[in-house]
ZADO-1210 file (C-alpha; in nm, 4 decimals, padded with zeros to 6 digits):
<atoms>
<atom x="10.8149" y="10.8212" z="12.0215" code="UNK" pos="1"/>
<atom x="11.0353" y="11.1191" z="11.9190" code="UNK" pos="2"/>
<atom x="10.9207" y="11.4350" z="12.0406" code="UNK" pos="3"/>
<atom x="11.0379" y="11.8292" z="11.9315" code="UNK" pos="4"/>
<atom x="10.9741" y="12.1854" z="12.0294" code="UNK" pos="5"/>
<atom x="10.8706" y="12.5018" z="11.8706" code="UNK" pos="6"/>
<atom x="11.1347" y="12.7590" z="11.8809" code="UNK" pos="7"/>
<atom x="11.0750" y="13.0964" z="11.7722" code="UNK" pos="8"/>
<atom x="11.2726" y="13.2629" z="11.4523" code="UNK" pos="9"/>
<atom x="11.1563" y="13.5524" z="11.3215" code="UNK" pos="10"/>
<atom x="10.7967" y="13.6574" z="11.3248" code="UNK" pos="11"/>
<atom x="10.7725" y="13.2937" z="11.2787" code="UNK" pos="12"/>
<atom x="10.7854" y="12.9005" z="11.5036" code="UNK" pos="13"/>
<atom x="11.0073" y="12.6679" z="11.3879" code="UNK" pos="14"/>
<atom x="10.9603" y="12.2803" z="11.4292" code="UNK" pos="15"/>
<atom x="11.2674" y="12.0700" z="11.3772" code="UNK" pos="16"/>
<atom x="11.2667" y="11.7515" z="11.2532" code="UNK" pos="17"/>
<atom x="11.4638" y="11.4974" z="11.2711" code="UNK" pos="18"/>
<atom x="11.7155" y="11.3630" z="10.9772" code="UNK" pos="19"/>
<atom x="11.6075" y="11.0210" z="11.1206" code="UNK" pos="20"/>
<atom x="11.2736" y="11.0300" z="10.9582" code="UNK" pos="21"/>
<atom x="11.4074" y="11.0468" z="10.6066" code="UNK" pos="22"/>
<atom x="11.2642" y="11.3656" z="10.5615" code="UNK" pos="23"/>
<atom x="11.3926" y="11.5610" z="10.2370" code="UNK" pos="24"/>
<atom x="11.5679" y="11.8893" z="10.2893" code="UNK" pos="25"/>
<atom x="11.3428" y="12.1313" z="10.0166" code="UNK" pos="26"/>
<atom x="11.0115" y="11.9004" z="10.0877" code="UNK" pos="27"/>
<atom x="10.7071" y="12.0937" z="10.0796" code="UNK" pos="28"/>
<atom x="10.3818" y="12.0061" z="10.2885" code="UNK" pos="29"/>
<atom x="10.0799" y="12.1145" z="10.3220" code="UNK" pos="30"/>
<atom x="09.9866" y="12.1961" z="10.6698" code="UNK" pos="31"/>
<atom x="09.6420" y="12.1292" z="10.8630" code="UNK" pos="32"/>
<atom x="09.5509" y="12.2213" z="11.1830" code="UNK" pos="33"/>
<atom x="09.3032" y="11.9900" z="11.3490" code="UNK" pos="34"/>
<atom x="09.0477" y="12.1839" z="11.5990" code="UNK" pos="35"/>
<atom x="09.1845" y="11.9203" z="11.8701" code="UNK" pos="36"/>
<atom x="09.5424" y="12.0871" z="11.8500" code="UNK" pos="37"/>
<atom x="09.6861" y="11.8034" z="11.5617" code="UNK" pos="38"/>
<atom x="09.9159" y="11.8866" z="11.3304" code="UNK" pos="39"/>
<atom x="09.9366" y="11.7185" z="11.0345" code="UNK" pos="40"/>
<atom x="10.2162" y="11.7164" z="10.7774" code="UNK" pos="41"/>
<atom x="10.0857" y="11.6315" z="10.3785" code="UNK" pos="42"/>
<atom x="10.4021" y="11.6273" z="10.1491" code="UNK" pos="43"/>
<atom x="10.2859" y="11.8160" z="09.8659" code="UNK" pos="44"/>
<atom x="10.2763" y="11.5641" z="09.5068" code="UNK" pos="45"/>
<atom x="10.3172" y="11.7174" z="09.1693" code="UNK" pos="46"/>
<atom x="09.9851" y="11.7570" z="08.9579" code="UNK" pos="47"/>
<atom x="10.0504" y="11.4883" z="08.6931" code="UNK" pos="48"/>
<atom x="09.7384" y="11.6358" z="08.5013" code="UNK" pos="49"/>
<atom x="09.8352" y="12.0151" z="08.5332" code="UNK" pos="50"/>
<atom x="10.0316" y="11.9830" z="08.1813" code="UNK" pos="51"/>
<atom x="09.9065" y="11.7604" z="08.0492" code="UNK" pos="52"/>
<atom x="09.7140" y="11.7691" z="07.6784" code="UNK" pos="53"/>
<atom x="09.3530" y="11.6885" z="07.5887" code="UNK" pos="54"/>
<atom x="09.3503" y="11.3203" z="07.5571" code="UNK" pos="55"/>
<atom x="09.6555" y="11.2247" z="07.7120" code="UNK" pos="56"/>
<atom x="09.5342" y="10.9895" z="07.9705" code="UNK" pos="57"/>
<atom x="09.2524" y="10.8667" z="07.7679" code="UNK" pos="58"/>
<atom x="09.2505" y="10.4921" z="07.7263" code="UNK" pos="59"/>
<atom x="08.9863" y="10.3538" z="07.4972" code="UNK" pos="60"/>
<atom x="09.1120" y="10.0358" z="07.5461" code="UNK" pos="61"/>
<atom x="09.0010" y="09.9655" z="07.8603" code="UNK" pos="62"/>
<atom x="08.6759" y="09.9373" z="07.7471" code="UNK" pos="63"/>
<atom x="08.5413" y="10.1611" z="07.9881" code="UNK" pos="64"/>
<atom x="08.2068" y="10.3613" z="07.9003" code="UNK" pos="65"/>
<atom x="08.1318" y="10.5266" z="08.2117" code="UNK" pos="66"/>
<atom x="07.9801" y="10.8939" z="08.2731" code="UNK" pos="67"/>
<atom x="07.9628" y="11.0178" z="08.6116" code="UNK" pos="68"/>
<atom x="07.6600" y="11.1879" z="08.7716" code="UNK" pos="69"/>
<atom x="07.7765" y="11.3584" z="09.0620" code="UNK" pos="70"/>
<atom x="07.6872" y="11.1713" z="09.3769" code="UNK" pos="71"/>
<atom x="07.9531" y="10.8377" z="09.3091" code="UNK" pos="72"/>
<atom x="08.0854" y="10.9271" z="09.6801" code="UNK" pos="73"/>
<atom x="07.8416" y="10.8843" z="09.8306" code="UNK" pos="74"/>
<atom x="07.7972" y="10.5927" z="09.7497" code="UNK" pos="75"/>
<atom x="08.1143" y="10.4824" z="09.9996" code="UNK" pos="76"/>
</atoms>
């Protein structure tokens, strides 16, 4: 298990990671606080739909005719 500490630096706490876990220097997360004390890391992705123009990831060809109604998850 590795472990680290907070340090302080700043106004803010730092939390060093190690090289060892292949970690990216400029990697952005998102950061969530648990209400057990967890930390969790999420490395942020880039929005692949953000850009992109009407139509572009429509595929016809798939043969898929399908409307959602708003309660598909819940279905899981």
């Amino acid at each position: 298990m590795i472990s680290t500490k907070t340090r302080k630096q700043g106004n803010s706490l730092v939390i060093t990671l190690p090289a060892k876990l292949g970690i990216k220097e400029g990697e952005e997360f998102h950061i969530i606080k648990k209400e057990n004390g967890t930390v969790a890391l999420i490395p942020k992705v880039e929005d692949f739909f953000e850009s992109a123009k009407e139509g572009e990831f429509y595929f016809p060809e798939l043969g898929v005719d399908y409307t959602p109604h708003g309660g598909e998850l819940d279905e899981l």
